[in-house]
C-alpha positions as CSV (number, residue, x, y, z in Angstrom):
1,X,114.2,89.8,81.1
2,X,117.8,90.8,80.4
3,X,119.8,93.6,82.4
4,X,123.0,94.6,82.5
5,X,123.8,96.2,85.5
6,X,123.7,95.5,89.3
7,X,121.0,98.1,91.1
8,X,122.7,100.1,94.3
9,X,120.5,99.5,97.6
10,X,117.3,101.7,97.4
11,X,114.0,102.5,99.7
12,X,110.6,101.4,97.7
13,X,108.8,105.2,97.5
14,X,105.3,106.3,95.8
15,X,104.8,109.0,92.6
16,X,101.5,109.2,93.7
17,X,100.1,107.7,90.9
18,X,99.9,104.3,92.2
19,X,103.1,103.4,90.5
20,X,105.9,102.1,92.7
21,X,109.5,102.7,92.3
22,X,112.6,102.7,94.4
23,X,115.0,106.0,94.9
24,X,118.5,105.1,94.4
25,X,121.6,106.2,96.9
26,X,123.2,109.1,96.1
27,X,126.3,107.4,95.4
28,X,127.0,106.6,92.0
29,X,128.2,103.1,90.8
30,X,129.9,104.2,88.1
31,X,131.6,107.3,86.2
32,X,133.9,108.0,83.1
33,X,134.9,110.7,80.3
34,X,132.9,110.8,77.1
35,X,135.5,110.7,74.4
36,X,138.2,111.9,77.0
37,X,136.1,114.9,77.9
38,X,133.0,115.7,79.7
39,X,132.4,114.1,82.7
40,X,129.7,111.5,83.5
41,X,128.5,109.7,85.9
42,X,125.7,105.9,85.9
43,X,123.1,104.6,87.7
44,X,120.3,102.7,87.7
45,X,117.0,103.4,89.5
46,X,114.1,100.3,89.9
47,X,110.7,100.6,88.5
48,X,107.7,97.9,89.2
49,X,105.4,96.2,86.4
50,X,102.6,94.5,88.1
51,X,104.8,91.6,90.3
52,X,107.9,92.3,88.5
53,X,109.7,94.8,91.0
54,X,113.3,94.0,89.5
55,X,113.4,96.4,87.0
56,X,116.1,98.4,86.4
57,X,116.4,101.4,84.2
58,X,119.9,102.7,83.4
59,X,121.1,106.4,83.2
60,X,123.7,108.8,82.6
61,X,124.3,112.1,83.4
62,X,126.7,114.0,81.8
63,X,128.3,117.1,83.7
64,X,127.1,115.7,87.1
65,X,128.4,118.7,89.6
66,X,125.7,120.7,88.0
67,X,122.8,118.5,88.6
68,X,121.1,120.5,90.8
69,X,122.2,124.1,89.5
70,X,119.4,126.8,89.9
71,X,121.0,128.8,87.3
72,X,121.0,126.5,84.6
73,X,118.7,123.6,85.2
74,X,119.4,120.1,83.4
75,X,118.3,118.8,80.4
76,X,116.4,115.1,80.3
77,X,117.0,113.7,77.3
78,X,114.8,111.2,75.9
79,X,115.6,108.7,73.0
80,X,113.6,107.5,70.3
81,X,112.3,104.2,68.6
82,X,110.5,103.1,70.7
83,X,113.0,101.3,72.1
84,X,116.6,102.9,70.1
85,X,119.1,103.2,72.9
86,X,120.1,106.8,74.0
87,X,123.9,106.2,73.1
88,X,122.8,107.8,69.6
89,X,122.1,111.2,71.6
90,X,125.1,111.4,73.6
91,X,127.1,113.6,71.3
92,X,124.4,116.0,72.7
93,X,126.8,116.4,75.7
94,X,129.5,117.8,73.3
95,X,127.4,120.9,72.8
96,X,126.2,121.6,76.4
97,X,128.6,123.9,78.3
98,X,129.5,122.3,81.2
99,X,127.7,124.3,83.8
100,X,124.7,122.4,82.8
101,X,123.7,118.8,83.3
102,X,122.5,116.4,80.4
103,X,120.7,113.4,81.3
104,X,119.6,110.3,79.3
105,X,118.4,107.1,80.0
106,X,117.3,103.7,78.3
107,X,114.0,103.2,78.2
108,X,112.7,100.0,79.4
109,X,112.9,97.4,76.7
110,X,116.4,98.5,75.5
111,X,120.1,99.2,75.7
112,X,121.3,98.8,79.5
113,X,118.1,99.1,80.8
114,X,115.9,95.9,81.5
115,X,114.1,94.2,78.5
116,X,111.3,92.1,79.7
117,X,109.8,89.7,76.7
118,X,105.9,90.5,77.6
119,X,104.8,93.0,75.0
120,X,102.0,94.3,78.1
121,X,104.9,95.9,80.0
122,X,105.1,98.4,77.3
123,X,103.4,100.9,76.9
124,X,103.4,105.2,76.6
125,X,101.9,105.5,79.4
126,X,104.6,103.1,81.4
127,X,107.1,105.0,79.6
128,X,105.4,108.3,81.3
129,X,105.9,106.4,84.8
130,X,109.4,105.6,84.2
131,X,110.4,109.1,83.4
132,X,108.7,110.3,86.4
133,X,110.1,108.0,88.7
134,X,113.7,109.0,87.7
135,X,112.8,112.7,87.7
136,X,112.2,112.1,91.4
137,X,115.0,109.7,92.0
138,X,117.2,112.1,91.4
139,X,115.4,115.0,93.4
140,X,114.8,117.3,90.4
141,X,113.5,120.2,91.1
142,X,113.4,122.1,87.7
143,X,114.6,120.8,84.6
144,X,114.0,120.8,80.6
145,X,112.6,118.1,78.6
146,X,114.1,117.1,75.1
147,X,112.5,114.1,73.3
148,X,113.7,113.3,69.9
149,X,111.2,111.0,67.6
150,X,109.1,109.2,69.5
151,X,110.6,110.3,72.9
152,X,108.9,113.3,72.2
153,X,105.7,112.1,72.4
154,X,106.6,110.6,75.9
155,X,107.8,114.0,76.5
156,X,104.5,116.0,75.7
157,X,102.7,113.2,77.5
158,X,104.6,114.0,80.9
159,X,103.8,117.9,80.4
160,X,100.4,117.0,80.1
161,X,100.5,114.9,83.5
162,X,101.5,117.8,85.9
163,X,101.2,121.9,86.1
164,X,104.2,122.5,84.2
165,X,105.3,125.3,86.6
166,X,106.3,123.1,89.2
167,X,109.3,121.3,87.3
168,X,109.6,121.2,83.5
169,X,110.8,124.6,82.3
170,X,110.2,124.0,78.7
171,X,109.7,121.0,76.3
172,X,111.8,120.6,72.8
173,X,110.4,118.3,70.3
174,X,113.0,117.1,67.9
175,X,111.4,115.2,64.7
176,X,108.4,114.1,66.8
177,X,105.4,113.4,65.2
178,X,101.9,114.6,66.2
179,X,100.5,111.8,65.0
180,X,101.9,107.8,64.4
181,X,99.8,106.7,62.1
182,X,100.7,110.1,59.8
183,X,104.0,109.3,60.4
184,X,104.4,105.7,59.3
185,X,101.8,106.6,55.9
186,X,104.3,109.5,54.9
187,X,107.7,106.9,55.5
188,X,105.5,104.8,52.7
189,X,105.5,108.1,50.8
190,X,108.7,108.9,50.6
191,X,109.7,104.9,49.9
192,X,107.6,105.0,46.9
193,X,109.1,108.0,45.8
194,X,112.8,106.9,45.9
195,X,111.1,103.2,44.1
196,X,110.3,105.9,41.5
197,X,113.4,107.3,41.3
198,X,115.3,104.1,40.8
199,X,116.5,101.7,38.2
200,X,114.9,98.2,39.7
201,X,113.6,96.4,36.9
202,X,117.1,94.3,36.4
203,X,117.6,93.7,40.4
204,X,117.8,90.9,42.6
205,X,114.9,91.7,44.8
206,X,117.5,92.0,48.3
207,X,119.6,94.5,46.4
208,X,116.8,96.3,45.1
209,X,115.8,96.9,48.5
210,X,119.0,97.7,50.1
211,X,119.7,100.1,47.6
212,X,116.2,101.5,48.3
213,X,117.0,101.7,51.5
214,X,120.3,103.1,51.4
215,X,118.9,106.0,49.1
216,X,116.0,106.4,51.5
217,X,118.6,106.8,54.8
218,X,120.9,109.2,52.9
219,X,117.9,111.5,51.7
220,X,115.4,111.5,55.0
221,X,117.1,109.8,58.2
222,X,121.2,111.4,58.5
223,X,122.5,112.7,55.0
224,X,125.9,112.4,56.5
225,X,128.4,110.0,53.9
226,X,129.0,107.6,56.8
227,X,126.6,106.6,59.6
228,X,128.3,107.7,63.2
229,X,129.5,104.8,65.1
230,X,126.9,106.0,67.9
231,X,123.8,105.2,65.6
232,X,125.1,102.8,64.2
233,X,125.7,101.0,67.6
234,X,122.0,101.7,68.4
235,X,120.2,100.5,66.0
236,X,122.4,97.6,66.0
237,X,121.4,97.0,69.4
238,X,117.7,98.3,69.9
239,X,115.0,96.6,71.5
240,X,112.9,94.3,69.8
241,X,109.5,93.9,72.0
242,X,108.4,97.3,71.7
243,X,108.3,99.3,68.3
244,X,106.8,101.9,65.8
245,X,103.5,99.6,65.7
246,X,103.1,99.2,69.5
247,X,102.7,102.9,69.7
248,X,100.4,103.3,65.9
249,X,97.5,104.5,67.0
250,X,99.0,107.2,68.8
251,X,97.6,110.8,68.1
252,X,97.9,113.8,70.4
253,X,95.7,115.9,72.1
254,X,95.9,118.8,73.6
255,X,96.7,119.7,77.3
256,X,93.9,120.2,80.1
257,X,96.6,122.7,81.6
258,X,98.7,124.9,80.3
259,X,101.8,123.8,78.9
260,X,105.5,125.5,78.9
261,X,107.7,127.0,76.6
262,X,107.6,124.1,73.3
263,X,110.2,124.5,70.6
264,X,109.8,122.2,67.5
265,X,112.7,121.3,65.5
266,X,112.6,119.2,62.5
267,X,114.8,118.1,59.2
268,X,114.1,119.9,56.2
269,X,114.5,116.1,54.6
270,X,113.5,115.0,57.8
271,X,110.8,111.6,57.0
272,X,109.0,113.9,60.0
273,X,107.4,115.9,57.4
274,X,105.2,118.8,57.5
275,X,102.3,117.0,57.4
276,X,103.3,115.2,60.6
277,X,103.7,118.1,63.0
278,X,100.4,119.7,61.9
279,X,98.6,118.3,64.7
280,X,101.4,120.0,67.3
281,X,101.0,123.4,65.5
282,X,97.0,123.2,66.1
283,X,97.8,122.4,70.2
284,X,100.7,124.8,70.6
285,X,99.2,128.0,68.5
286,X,96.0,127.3,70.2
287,X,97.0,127.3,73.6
288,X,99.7,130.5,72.5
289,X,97.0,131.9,72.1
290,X,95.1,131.6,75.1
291,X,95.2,134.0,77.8
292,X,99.0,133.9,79.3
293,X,99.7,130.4,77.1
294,X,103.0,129.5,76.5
295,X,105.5,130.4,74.2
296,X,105.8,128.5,70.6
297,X,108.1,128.3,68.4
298,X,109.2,126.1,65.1
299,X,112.8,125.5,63.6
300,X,113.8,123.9,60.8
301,X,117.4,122.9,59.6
302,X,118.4,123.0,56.7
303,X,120.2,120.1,54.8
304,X,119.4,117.9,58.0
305,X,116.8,114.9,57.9
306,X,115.9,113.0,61.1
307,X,119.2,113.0,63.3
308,X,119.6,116.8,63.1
309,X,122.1,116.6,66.3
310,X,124.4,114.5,64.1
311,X,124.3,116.1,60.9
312,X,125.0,119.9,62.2
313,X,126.1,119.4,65.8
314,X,127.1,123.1,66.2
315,X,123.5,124.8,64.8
316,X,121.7,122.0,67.0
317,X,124.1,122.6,70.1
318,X,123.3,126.7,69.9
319,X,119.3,126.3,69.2
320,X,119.6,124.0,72.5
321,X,121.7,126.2,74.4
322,X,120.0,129.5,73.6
323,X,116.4,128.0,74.0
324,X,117.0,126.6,77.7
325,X,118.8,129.8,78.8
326,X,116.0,132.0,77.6
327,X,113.7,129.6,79.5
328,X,115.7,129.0,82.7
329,X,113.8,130.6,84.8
């Protein structure tokens, strides 16, 4: 287990769900500007895992006099991978006017959260837990839920664990897929069809597939020229006990309740293809469709792939904005 940061003094409470955590001071232990503007402030909050109770997952929240704001509730962020640090996302913060909090947090497993070695820790439905135990750590009474990749599916699964009414105002799926094993199958797509597309017969089989891979990044993960130092710092640094295969079998299914206001964003290069998100479109049109369902609604962005926040920060930043204030109360 590896952790970087000291916990403040907390009181051990219950979610209910037979899942312990431990409710953090109020105090902060730590605060700063992102890129000499928005203000932030850090924390950690414990979480238990069977006899481990030392757990610590870190978070930041971005705008931090607004936490609490009735008129324009917070945004949870929630990072992909599994296990890619939420440092990617925190341009995010650049885009949200400041009367609104933005929160994110490292998942167990990665960044400067804790990373225990034993792959049974892990799990979606841990992941679930966590998010709920810092939901109520930091006395959140309403809020929004934005999952990119895979944090979406964590996202969806938390909707589905609660009547929506009482705290999450509406859920935003950014390249999530519906469906893992989809999503892995079309990645092999599209690989085979930049192989296709390339001269390899004459190549050193490492350069061959860097330059397979480089082709692949540029065309369906961030068609930006350069990677941004924030990516690249995250997947420099992600976790390495709990990935892509841990969570294969993963397929959603619909809600028992009704669910609250979903908008779906993807890439229009995104390597979260059509063909991933059919699964979501089935769950959300049906229940739209239902007797006083929720809203639905899909966007996609053009020239953008899988890191849509990066690639057109301003088009992301209004969808975001407009979305949550329409859905604020």
């Amino acid at each position: 287990m590896a952790t970087t940061l000291n916990a403040s003094n907390s009181n051990s409470i219950s979610n209910g769900n037979g899942y312990a955590c431990h409710r953090p001071q109020p105090r902060m232990f730590g605060g700063g500007r992102f890129n000499f503007g928005r203000r932030y402030n850090e924390s950690t909050i414990n979480v238990t895992r069977g006899d481990e109770k030392d757990l610590l997952l870190y978070y930041r929240v971005y705008n931090p006099s607004s936490l609490h704001s009735t008129e324009s509730p917070p945004i949870v962020v929630i990072h992909g991978g599994p296990s890619l640090p939420s440092n990617y996302l925190y341009p995010l913060a650049q885009q949200i006017p400041s009367s609104r909090s933005i929160i994110f947090y490292d998942q167990l497993g990665c960044g400067r959260s804790s990373q225990p070695e034993d792959g049974c820790m892990y799990s979606i439905e841990n992941a679930v837990h966590d998010l709920e135990a810092l939901v109520d750590a930091l006395h959140l009474e309403k809020f929004h839920l934005l999952g990119h990749s895979f944090g979406g599916i964590v996202a969806y699964e938390f909707t589905k664990t609660t009547d929506p009414s009482d705290k999450c105002l509406s859920l935003i799926l950014d390249s999530t897929p519906s469906s893992m094993k989809t999503s892995l199958e079309e990645c092999s797509r599209l690989e085979e069809e930049v192989k296709s597309e390339l001269t390899l017969e004459n190549r050193e089989p490492q350069e061959a597939a860097r330059l397979v891979k480089d082709n692949l990044r540029k065309r369906c993960e961030c068609r930006l020229e350069e990677l941004p130092d924030d990516l690249i710092s995250a997947i420099e640094s992600r976790g390495t006990t709990f990935g892509p295969e841990s969570v294969s079998d993963y397929i959603a299914n619909p809600s028992s309740h009704s669910l609250p206001p979903v908008l779906l964003i993807r890439g229009e290069y995104d390597f979260i293809t059509e063909e991933c998100i059919k699964g979501w479109r089935d769950i959300f049109t049906q229940d739209s469709n239902s007797k006083g369902g929720m809203a639905y609604r899909e966007e996609e962005m053009s020239n953008c792939s899988h890191y849509q926040h990066l690639e057109d920060a301003k088009s992301f930043g209004e969808l975001i904005k407009s979305h949550c204030f329409i859905n604020d109360y």
